[in-house]
C-alpha positions in Angstrom: 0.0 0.0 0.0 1.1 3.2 -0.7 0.1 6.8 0.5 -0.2 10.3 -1.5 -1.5 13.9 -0.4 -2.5 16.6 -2.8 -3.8 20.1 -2.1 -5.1 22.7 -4.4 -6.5 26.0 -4.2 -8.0 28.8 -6.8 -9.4 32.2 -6.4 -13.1 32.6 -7.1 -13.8 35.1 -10.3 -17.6 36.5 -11.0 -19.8 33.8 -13.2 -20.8 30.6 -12.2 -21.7 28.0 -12.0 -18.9 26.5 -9.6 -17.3 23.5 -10.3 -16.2 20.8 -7.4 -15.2 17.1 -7.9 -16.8 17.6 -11.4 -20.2 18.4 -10.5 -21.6 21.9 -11.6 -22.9 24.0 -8.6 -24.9 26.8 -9.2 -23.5 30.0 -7.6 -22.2 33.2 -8.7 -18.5 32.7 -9.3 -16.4 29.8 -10.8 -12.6 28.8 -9.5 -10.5 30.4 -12.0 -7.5 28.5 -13.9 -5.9 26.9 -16.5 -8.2 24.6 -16.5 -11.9 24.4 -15.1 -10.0 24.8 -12.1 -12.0 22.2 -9.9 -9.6 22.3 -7.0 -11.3 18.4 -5.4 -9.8 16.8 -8.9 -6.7 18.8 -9.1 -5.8 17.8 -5.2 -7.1 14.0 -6.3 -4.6 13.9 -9.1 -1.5 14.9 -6.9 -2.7 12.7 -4.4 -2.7 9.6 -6.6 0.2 10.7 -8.2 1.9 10.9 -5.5 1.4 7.8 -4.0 3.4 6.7 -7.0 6.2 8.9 -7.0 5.2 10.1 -10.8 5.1 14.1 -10.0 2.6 16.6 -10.0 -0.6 17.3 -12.2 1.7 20.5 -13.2 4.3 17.9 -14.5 1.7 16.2 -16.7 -0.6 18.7 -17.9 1.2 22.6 -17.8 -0.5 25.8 -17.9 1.8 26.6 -20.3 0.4 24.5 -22.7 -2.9 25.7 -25.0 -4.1 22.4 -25.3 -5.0 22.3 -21.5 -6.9 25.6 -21.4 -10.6 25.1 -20.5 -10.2 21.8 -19.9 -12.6 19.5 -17.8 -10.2 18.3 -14.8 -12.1 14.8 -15.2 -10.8 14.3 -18.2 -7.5 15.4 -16.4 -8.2 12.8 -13.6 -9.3 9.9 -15.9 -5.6 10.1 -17.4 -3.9 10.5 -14.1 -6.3 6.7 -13.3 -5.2 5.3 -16.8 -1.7 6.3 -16.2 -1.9 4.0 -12.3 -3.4 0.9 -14.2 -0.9 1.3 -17.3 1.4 0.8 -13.6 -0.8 -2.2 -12.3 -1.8 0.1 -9.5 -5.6 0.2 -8.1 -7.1 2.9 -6.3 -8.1 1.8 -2.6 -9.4 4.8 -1.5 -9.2 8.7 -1.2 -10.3 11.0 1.0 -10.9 14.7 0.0 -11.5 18.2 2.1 -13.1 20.7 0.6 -12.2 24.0 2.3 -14.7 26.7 1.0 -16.7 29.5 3.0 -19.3 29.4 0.5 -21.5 28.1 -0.7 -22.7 25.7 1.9 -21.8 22.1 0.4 -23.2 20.0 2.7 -26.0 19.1 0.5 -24.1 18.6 -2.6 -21.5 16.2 -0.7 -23.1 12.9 -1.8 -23.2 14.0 -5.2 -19.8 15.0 -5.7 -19.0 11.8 -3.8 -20.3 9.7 -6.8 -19.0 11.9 -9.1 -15.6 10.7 -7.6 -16.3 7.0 -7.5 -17.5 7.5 -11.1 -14.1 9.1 -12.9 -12.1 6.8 -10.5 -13.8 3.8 -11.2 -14.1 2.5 -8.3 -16.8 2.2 -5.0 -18.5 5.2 -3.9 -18.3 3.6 -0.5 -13.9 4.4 -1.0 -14.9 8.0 -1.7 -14.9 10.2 1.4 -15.9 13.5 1.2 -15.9 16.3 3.7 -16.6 20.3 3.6 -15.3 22.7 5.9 -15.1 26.3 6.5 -12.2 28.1 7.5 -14.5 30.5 10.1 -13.8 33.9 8.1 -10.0 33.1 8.1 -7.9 34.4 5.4 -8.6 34.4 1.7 -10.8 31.0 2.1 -12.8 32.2 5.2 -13.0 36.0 3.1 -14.6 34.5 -0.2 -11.4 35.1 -2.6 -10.8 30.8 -3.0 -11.4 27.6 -2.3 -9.0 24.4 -1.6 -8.7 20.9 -1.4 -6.6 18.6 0.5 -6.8 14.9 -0.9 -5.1 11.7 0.2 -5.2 8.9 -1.5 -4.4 4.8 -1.1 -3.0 3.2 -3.8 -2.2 -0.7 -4.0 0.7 -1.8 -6.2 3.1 -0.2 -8.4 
């Protein structure tokens, strides 16, 4: 068994809808990047990268690179997967923290949770998902962004 962490973060910018473990919530701002910016996947993909030693999702798929630009971080993700079975790894389970002022995400938890499962391939019952406020702290707890911290289990390889 082996063990990686990931963490992400992007600042909010005006328009929605709001993208998180790739599941569209409606809201007034997106996460702004590269990419869709969905800050659960991007902290997934380090996570399970990491549990393999194979780098970051910056080493895979640059910012500086046009093709990437707009892109839906599950398609990101399902390479990152494809990538650990090319290895003979399997997934065991992850465990992700969204850290996010608003909106609330309670509600939305077991959706984004099988959203997970889904562009992991694997159980949702191996997909924990958690929501948390940072209690007005900072550029989280003021509204500017939202993180993710993601660990992840990883058999083989």
């Amino acid at each position: 068994m082996r063990v990686g962490q990931g963490w992400d973060v992007h600042r909010l910018a005006p328009g929605g809808p709001l993208r998180l473990g790739g599941v569209d919530i409606p809201f007034d701002r997106h996460l702004h990047g590269h990419s869709d910016g969905d800050v659960v996947l991007h902290a997934l993909a380090d996570a399970l990268l990491g549990a393999v030693a194979a780098g970051d999702i910056g080493t895979h798929f640059p910012d500086t690179e046009e093709r990437y630009r707009g892109i839906d971080s599950a398609d990101l993700l399902q390479r990152v997967v494809t990538m650990l079975r090319e290895a003979k790894c399997a997934i065991g389970n992850v465990d992700v923290t969204i850290l996010a002022e608003q909106p609330k995400l309670a509600p939305r938890v077991s959706e984004i949770r099988a959203r997970v499962a889904a562009i992991l391939g694997i159980d949702v019952n191996r997909v924990a998902v958690k929501a948390k406020t940072m209690e007005g702290i900072g550029v989280i707890g003021s509204g500017e962004a939202i993180a993710a911290l993601a660990v992840a289990a990883v058999d083989g390889g």
